[in-house]
ROKE-541077 format. One line per 4 residues: their letters; for each residue z negated, x negated, y of N, C-alpha, C. Coordinates in steps of 0.1 Angstrom, whole numbers, plus 5000, padded with zeros to 4 digits. Example, Ala and Ser with C-alpha at 12.3 -4.5 7.8 and 13.67 -1.06 7.14 Angstrom:
REM ROKE-541077
AS	4922,4868,4943,4922,4877,4955,4922,4868,4967  4929,4872,4978,4929,4863,4989,4921,4871,5000
This chain:
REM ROKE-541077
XXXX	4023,5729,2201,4020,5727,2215,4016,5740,2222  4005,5741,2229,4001,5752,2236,4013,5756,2248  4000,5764,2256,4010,5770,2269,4011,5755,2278  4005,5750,2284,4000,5736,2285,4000,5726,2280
XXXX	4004,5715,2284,4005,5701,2280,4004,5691,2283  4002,5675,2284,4001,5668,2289,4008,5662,2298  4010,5655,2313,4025,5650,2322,4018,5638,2312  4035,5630,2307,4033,5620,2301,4041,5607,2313
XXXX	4038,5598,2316,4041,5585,2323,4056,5585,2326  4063,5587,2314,4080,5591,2317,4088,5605,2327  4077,5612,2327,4078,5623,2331,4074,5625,2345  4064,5620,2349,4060,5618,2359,4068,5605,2371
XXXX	4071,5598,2363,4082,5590,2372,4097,5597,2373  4099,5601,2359,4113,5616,2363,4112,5621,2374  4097,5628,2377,4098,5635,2387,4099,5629,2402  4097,5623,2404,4094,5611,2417,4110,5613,2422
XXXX	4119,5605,2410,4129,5606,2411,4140,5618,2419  4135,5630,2409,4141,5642,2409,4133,5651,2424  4123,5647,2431,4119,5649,2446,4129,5644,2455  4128,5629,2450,4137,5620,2458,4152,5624,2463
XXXX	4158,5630,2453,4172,5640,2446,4173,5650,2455  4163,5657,2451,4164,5672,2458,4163,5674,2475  4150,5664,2475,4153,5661,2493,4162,5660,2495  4173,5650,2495,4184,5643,2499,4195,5656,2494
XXXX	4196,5659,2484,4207,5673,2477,4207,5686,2488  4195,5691,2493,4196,5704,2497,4198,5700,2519  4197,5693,2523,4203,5694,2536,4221,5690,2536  4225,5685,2528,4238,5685,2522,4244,5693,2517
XXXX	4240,5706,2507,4248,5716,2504,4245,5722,2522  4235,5721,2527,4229,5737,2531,4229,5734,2551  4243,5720,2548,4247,5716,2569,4249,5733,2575  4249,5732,2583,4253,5745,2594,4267,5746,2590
XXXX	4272,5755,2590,4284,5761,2590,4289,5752,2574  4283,5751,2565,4285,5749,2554,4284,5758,2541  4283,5756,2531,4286,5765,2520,4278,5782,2522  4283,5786,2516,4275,5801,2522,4267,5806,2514
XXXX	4267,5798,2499,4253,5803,2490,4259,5789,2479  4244,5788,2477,4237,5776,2466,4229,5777,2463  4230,5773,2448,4224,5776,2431,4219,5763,2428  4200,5766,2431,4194,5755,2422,4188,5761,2405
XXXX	4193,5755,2398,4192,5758,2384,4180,5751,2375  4169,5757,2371,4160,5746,2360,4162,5753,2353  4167,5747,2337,4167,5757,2328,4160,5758,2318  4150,5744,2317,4136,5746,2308,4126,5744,2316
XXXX	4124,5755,2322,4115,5757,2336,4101,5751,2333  4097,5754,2321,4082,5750,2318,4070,5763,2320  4059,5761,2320,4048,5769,2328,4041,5764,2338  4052,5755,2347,4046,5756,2362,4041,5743,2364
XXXX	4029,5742,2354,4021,5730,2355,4016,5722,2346  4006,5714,2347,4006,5703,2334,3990,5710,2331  3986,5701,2321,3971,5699,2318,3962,5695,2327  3966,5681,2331,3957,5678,2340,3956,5682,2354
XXXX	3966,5696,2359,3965,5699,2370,3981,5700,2380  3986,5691,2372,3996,5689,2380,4005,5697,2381  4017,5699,2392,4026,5707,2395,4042,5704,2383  4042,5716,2381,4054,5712,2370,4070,5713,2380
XXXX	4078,5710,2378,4094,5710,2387,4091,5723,2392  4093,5736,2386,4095,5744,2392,4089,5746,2407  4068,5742,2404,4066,5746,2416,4067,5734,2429  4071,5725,2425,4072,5712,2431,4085,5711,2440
XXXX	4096,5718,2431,4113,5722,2440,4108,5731,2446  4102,5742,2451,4102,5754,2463,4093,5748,2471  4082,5744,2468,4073,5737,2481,4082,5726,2487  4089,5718,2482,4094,5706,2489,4107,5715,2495
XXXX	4112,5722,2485,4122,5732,2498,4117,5735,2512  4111,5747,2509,4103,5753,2514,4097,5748,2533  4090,5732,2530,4084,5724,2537,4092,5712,2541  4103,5711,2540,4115,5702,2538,4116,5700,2551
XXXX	4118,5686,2564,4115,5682,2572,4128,5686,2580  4140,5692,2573,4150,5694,2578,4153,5713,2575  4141,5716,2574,4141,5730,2570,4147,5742,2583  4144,5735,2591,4150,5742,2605,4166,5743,2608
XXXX	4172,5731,2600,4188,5730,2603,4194,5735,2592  4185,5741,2579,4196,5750,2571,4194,5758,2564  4193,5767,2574,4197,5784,2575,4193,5794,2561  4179,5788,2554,4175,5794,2543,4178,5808,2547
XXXX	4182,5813,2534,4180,5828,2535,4178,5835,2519  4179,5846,2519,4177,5851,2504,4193,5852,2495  4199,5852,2504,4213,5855,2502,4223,5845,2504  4217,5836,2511,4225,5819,2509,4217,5805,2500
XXXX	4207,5809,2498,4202,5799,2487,4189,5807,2476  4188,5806,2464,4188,5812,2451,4186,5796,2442  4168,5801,2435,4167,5790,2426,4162,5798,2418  4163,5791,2403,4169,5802,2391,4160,5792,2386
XXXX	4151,5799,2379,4140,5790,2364,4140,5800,2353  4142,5789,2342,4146,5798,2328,4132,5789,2322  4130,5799,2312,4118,5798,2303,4120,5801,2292  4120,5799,2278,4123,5807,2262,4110,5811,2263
XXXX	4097,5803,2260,4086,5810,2253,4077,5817,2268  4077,5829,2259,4070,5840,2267,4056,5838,2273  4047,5834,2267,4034,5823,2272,4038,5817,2284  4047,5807,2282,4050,5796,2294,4057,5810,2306
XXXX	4061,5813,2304,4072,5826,2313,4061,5832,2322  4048,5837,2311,4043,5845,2321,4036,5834,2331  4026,5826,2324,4023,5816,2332,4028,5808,2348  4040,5806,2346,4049,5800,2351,4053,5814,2368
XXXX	4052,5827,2359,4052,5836,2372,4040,5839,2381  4031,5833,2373,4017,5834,2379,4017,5824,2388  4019,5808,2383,4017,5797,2390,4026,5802,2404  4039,5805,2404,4045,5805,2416,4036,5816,2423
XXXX	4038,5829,2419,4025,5841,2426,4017,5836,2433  4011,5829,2425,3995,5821,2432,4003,5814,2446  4007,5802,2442,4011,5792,2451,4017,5800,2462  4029,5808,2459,4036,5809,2470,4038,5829,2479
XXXX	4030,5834,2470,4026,5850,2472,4043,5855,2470  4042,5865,2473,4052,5875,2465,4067,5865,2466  4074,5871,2457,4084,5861,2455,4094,5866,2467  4100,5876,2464,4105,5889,2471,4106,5886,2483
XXXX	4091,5880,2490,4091,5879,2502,4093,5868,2503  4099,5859,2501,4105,5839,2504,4114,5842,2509  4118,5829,2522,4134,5830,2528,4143,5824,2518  4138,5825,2505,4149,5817,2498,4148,5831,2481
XXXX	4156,5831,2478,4160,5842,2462,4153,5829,2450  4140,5837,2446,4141,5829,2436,4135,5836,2420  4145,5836,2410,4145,5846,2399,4139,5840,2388  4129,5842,2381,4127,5834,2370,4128,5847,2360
XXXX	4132,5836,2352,4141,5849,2335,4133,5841,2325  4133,5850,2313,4126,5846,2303,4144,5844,2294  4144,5831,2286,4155,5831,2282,4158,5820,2276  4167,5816,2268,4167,5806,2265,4183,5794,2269
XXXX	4180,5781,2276,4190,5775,2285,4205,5774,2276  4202,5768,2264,4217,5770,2262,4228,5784,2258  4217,5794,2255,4227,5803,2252,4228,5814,2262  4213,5816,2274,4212,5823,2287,4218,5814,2295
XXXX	4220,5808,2302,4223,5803,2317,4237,5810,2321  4247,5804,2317,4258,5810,2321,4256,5824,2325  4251,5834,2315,4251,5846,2318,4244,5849,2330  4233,5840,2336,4227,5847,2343,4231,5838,2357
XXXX	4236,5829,2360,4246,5824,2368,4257,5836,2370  4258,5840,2365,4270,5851,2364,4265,5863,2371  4256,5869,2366,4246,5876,2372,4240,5875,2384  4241,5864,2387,4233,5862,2400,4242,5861,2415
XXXX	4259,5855,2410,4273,5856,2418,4272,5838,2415  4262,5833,2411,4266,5816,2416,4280,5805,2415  4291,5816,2406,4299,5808,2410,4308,5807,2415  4315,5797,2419,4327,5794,2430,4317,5789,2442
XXXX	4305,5784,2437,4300,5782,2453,4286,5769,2445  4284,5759,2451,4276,5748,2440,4263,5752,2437  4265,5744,2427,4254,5745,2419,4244,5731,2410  4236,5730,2415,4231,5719,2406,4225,5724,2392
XXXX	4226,5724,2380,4218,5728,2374,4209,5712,2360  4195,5714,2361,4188,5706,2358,4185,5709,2343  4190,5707,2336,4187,5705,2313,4178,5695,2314  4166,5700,2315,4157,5694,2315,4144,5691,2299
XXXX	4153,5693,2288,4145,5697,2279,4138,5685,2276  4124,5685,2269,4118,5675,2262,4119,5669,2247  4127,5682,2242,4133,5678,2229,4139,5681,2226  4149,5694,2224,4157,5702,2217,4169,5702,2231
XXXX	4180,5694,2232,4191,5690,2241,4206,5706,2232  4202,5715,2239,4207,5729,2229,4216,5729,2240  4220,5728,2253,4235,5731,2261,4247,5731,2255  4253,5743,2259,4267,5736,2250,4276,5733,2261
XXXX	4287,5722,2255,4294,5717,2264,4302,5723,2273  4305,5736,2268,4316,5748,2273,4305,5749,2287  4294,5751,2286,4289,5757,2297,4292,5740,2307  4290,5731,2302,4293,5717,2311,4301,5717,2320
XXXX	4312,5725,2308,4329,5722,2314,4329,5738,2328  4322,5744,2325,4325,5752,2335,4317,5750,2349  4309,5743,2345,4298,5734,2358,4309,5724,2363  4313,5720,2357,4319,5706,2360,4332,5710,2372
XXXX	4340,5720,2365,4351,5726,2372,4343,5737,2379  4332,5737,2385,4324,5748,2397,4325,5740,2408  4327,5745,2425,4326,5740,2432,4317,5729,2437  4319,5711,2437,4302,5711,2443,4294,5704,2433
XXXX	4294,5708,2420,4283,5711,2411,4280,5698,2404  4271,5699,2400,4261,5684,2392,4253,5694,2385  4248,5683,2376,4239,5685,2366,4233,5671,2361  4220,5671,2354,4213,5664,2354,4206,5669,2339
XXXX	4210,5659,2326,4205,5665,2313,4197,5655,2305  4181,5656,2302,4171,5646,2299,4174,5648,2281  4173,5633,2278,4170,5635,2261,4156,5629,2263  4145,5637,2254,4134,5636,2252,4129,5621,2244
XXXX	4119,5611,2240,4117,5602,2238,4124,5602,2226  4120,5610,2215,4118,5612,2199,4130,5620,2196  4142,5621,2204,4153,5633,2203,4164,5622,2197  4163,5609,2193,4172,5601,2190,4173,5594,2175
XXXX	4156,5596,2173,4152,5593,2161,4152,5607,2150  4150,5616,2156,4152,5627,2149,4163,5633,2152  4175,5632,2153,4185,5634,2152,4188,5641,2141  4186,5632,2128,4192,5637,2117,4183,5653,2116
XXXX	4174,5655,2121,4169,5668,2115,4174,5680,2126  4184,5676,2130,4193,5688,2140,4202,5692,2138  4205,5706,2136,4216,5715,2131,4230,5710,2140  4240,5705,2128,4249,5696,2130,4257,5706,2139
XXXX	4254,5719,2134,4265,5730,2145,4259,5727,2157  4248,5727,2161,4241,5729,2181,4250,5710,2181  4246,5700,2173,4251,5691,2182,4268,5694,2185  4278,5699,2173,4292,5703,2177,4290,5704,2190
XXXX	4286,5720,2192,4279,5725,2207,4279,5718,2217  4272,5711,2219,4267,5698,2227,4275,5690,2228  4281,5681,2222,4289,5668,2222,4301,5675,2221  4310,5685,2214,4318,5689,2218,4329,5689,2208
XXXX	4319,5686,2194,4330,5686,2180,4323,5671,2177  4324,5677,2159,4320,5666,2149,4326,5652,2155  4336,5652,2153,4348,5640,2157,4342,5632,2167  4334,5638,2178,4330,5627,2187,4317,5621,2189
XXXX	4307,5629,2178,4296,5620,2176,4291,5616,2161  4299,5619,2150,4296,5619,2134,4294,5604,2136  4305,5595,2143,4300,5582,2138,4287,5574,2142  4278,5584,2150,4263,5579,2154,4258,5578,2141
XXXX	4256,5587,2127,4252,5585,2124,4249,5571,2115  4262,5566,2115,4260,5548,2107,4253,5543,2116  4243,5550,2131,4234,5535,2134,4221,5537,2132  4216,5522,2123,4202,5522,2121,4195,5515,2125
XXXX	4199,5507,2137,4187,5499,2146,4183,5512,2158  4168,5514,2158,4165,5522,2168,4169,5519,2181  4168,5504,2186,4167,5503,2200,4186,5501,2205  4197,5505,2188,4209,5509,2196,4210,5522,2194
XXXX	4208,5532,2186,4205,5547,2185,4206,5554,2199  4198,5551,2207,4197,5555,2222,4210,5549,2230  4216,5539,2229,4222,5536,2237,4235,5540,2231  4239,5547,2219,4248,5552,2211,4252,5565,2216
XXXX	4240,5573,2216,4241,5586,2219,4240,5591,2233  4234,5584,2242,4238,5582,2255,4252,5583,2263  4262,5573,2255,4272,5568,2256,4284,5581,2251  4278,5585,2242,4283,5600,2239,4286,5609,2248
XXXX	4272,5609,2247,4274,5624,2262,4278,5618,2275  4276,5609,2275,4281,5605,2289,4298,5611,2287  4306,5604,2279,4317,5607,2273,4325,5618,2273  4313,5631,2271,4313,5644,2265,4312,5653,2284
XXXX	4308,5647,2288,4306,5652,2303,4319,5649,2308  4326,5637,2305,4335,5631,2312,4349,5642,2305  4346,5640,2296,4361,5654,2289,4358,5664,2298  4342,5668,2300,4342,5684,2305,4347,5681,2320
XXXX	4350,5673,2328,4355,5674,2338,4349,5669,2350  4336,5661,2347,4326,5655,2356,4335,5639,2356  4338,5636,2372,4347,5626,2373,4335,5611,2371  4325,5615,2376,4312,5603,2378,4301,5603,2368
XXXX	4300,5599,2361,4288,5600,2351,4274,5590,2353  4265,5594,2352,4255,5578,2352,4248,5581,2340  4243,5574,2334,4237,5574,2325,4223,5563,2328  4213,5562,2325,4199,5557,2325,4185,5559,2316
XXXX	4183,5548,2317,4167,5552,2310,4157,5550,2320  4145,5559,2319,4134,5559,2329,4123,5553,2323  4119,5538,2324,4112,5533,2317,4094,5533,2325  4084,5542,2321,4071,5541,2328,4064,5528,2323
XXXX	4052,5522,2329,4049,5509,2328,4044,5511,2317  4041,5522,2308,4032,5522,2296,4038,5540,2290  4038,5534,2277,4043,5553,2273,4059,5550,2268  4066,5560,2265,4071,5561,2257,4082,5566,2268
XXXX	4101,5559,2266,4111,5563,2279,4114,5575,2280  4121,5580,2290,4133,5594,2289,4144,5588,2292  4157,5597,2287,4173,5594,2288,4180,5603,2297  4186,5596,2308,4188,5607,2312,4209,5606,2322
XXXX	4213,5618,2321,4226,5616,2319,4227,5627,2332  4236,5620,2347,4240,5624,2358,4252,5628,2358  4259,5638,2363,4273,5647,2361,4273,5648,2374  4288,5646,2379,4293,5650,2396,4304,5647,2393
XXXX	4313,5655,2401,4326,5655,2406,4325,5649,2420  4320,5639,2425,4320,5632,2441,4311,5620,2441  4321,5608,2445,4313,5598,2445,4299,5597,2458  4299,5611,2465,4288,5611,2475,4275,5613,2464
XXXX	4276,5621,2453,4269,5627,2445,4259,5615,2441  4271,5605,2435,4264,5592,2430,4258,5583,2438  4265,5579,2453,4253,5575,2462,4244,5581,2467  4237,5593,2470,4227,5598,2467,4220,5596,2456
XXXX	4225,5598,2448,4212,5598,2436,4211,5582,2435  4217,5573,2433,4211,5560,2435,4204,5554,2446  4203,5557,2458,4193,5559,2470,4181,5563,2467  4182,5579,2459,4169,5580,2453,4163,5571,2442
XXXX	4170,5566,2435,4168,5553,2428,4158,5547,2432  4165,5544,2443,4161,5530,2448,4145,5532,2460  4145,5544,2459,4136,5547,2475,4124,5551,2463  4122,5554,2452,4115,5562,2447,4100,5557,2442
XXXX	4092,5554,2445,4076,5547,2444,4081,5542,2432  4079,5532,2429,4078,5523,2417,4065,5512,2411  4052,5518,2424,4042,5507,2425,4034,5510,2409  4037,5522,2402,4030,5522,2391,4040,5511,2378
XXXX	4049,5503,2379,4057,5501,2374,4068,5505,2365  4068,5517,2364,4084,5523,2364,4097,5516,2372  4102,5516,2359,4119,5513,2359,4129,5521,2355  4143,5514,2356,4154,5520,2353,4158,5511,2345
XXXX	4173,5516,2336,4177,5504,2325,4190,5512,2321  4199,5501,2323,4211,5505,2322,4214,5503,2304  4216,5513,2299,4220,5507,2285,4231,5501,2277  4240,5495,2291,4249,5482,2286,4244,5471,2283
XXXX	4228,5471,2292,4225,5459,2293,4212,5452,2283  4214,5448,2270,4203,5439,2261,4197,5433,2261  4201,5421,2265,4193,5411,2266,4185,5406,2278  4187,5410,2287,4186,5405,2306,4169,5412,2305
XXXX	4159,5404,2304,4151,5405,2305,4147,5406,2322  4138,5420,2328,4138,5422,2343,4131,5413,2350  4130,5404,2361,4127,5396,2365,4109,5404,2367  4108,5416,2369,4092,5421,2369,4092,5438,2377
XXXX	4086,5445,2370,4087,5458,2374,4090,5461,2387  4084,5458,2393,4083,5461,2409,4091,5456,2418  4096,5439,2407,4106,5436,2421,4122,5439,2414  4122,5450,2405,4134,5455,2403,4143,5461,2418
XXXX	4133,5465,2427,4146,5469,2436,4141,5466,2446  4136,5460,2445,4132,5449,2461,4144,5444,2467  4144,5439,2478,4155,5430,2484,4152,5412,2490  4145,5410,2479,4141,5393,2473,4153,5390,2472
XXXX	4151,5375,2474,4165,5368,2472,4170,5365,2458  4159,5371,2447,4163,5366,2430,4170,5378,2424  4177,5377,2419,4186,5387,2415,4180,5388,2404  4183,5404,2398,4179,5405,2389,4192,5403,2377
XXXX	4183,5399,2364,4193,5396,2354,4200,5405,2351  4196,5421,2349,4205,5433,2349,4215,5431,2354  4217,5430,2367,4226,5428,2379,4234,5416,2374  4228,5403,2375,4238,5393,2370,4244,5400,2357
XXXX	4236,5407,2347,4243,5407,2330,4258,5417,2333  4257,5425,2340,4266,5436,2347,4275,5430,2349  4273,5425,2358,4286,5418,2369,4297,5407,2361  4286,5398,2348,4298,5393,2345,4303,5400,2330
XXXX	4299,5411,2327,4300,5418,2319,4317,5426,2324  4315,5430,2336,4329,5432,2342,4340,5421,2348  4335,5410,2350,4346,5398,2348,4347,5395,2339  4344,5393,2325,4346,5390,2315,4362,5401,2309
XXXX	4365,5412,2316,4375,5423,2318,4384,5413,2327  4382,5404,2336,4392,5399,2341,4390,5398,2356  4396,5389,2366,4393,5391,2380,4389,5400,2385  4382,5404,2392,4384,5415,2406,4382,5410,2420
XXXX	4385,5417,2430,4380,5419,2443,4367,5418,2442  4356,5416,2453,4344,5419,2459,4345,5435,2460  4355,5439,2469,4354,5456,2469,4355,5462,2455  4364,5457,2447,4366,5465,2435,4351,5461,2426
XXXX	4348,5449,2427,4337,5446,2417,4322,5458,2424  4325,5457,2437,4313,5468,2444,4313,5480,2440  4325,5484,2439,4332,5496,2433,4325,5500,2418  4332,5492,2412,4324,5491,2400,4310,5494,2396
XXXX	4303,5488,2403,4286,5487,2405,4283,5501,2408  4287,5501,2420,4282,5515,2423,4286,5529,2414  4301,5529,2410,4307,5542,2400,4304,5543,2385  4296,5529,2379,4299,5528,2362,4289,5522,2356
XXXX	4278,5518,2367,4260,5515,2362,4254,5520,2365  4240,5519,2358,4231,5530,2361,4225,5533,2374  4220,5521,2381,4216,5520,2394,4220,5514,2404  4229,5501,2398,4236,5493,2412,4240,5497,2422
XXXX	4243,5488,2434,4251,5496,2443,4261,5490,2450  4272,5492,2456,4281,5482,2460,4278,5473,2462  4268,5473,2479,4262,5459,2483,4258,5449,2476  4251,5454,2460,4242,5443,2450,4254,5432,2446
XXXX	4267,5436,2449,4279,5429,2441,4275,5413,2447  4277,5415,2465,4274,5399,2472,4261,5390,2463  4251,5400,2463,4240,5391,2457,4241,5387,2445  4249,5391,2436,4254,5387,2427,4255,5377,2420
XXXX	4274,5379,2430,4285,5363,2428,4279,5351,2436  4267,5352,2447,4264,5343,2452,4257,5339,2442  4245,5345,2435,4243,5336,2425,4247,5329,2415  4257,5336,2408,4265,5333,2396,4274,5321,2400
XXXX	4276,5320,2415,4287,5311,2418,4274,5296,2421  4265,5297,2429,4255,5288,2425,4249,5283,2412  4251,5292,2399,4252,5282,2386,4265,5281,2378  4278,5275,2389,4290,5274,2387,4292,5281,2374
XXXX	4295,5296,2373,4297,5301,2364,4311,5310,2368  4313,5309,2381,4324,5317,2386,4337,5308,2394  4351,5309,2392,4361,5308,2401,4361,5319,2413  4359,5314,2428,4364,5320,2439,4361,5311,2450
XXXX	4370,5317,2459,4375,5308,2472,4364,5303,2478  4363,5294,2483,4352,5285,2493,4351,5296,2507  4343,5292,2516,4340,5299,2525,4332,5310,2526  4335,5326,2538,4326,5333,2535,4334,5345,2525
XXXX	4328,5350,2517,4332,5365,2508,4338,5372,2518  4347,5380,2515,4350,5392,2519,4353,5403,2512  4361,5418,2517,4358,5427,2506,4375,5422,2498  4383,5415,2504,4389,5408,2496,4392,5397,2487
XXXX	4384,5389,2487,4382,5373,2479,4376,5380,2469  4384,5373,2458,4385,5374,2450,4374,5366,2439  4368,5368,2426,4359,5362,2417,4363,5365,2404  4361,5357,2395,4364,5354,2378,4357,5346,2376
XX	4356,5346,2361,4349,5336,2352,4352,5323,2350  4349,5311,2351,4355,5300,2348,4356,5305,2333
């Protein structure tokens, strides 16, 4: 692969996403009389841009900073907000210092600290987090790799227990199938010891492979101390998916990022896909998050996937939705059990729902 590459369809809907994120993430660390410095973290920064032109994360997060509609109410400075891009290969590094140069003229001179290091994410970041004061004060940091998922968990666990802090770590399309050809020490690293992912290797259907090793790190996040995990696939209407695994300590964390979900252009048909869910064929790209009266079968396969566990509340079943799938969200619970209870598939009280009445499975 050159300095340059192609934006591939999965990637390009990532990013939509990860705009969506950051808008909503940075007037929330950065209210008035709120945190006093925040750490944006990309740690496979890239070289800036694509082939065909396009802006790569790096320069995409400072302009949308930068130009941010709420840029007036939080108090940029060089000394209260700091975004950190890590690069390994030296090509992409220099490149990547050019592209910002160009775009944004001396760096030095931005109301905002922004350091790009040549380095590599899983075994530089910490140190240069450290270097830089970021912690005790939040931090998002973005593992954004295309194939080589090299973080080690220790660094997770110390994100996790940081003020604040999230993370957001992509498995590349082809990182699941080639597995076997990855030094079993970096996965230890990663997942957090033999013991909690050796038994991936007995699976030989590709389309459970992904939802095996997903399910892992989701797991592996959850030891390191991240109370909310999401896990998802970014499916483009054509091309090949990404995997991608959400870390927060605050269920604000997780409604935000499913807002961005939900708000995020989807006219090219890009989806999401929960990988509990097998067989629930999507009622059709676009009206995945519409507010149509047809539910989608994800939604229905979910919901009785958690009554099949046994009663719950409306509140608890909302609950659910929102803290333990990929994209649901409380509210989706009503539209639901209304329908499931219209193909008498459910026990609950006559009348109207509330966040107490109760639903089960016949």
């Amino acid at each position: 692969m050159g300095v340059l590459w192609k934006l591939e369809l999965a990637t390009a809907a990532k990013h939509r996403l990860y705009k969506r994120y950051f808008d909503a993430w940075w007037p929330i660390m950065l209210q008035p009389g709120g945190w006093p410095k925040v750490t944006f973290l990309d740690a496979f920064a890239g070289p800036g841009r694509y082939e065909g032109g396009e802006e790569g994360s790096p320069v995409f997060t400072l302009d949308r900073l930068l130009n941010h509609t709420a840029v007036g109410r939080m108090g940029l400075s060089r000394q209260r907000v700091q975004l950190v891009f890590i690069e390994k290969d030296p090509a992409r590094y220099e490149h990547l210092l050019r592209e910002l140069h160009e775009r944004f003229g001396p760096l030095d001179q931005l109301p905002v600290r922004v350091e790009v290091r040549q380095g590599e994410a899983g075994r530089d970041s910490e140190r240069i987090l450290t270097e830089l004061n970021a912690w005790r004060q939040p931090i998002l940091g973005v593992f954004d790799s295309w194939g080589s998922v090299n973080t080690p968990l220790t660094l997770m666990n110390r994100l996790a227990r940081n003020k604040a802090s999230e993370v957001i770590t992509t498995f590349g399309p082809n990182w699941f199938s080639r597995r076997e050809d990855l030094n079993h020490n970096i996965l230890d690293s990663v997942f957090g010891g033999r013991q909690f992912w050796a038994h991936a290797a007995d699976v030989q259907e590709s389309d459970e492979k992904w939802r095996t090793w997903l399910d892992i790190y989701r797991k592996a996040l959850h030891r390191a101390g991240f109370g909310y995990r999401l896990q998802f696939k970014v499916v483009p209407h054509t091309g090949q998916p990404l995997y991608l695994v959400f870390g927060t300590g605050h269920q604000k964390g997780v409604e935000v990022m499913k807002e961005a979900m939900w708000t995020v252009d989807k006219s090219d048909g890009m989806s999401f896909k929960d990988p509990r869910v097998r067989n629930a064929v999507p009622v059709g790209q676009t009206s995945l998050f519409d507010d149509g009266n047809l539910p989608d079968p994800e939604l229905l396969a979910l919901v009785e996937e958690r009554l099949r566990q046994g009663g719950a509340s409306m509140e608890q079943l909302g609950q659910w939705l929102l803290l333990e799938t990929s994209q649901w969200r409380a509210r989706d619970a009503r539209k639901a059990v209304q329908a499931l209870d219209r193909d008498r598939r459910l026990v609950m009280p006559a009348g109207r729902l509330s966040r107490a009445s109760m639903v089960s499975l016949r």
